[in-house]
N, C-alpha and C positions, 0 to 999 in steps of 0.2 A: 428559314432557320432550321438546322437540324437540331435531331432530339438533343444531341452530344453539345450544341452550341453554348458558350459562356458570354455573357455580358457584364461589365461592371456598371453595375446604377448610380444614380445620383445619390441615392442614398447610402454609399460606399461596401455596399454588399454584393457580392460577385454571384449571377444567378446561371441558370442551367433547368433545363426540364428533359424529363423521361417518360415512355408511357410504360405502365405495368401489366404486364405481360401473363402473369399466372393467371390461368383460369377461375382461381378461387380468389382472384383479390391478393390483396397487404395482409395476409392473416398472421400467426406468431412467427412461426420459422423465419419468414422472410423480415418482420418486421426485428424481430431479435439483431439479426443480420446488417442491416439497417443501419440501427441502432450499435451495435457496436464498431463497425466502422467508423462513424461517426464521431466516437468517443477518442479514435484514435488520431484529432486532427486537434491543433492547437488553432482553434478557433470556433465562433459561433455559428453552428449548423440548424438549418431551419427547415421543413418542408411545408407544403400544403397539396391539397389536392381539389382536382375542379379548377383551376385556374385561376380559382377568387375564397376559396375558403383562408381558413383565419393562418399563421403561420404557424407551427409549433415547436417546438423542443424535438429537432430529432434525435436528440443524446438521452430522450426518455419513451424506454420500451411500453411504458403505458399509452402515452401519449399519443405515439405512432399506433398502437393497433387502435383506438380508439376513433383513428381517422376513418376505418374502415373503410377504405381503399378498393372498389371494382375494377376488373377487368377491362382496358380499354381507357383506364381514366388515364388523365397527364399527372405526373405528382412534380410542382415548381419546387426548387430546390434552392436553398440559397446561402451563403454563408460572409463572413467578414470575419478578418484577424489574419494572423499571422500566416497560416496553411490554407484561407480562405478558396483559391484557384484550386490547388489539390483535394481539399476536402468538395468541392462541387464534380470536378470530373471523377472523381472515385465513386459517388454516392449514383453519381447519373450513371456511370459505367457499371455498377449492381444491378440497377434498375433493368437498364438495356440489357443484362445478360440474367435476366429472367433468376436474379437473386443467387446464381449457381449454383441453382436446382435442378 
């Protein structure tokens, strides 16, 4: 499965993973970034990192830097609702382009 890849789960949330690419991690810039894409999807956005950490709020800039995010990590991505499909390839396609930084 590529990083770009979407599945829809059984528990009706549409997923996706990306690996982060900045040398310094998810710090503010990118995580801001993020974070307001995110806001701009009519539906419920979630990330995690590690592959098994907890899921969170990615529509809260706290939230997301507090993940503190390394270099090299996967961050799962996942959402449901309306824009659900759209809101995971947008957030994976940030990811993948190194925040457009």
């Amino acid at each position: 499965m590529s990083d770009a890849a979407q599945t829809q789960g059984e528990d009706s949330f549409v997923h996706g993973e990306a690996v982060v690419r900045d040398p310094t991690g998810l710090h503010a810039r990118p995580a801001v970034k993020l974070t307001k894409l995110a806001k701009s999807f009519e539906a419920k956005v979630e990330i995690r990192g590690g592959g098994n950490g907890p899921w969170i709020n990615a529509k809260s800039p706290n939230a997301v830097m507090k993940m503190k995010a390394g270099f090299g990590e996967t961050l799962g991505v996942r959402a449901s609702g309306a824009q659900a499909h759209d809101a995971v390839a947008a957030l994976v396609g940030l990811i993948e382009r190194n925040f457009d930084g």
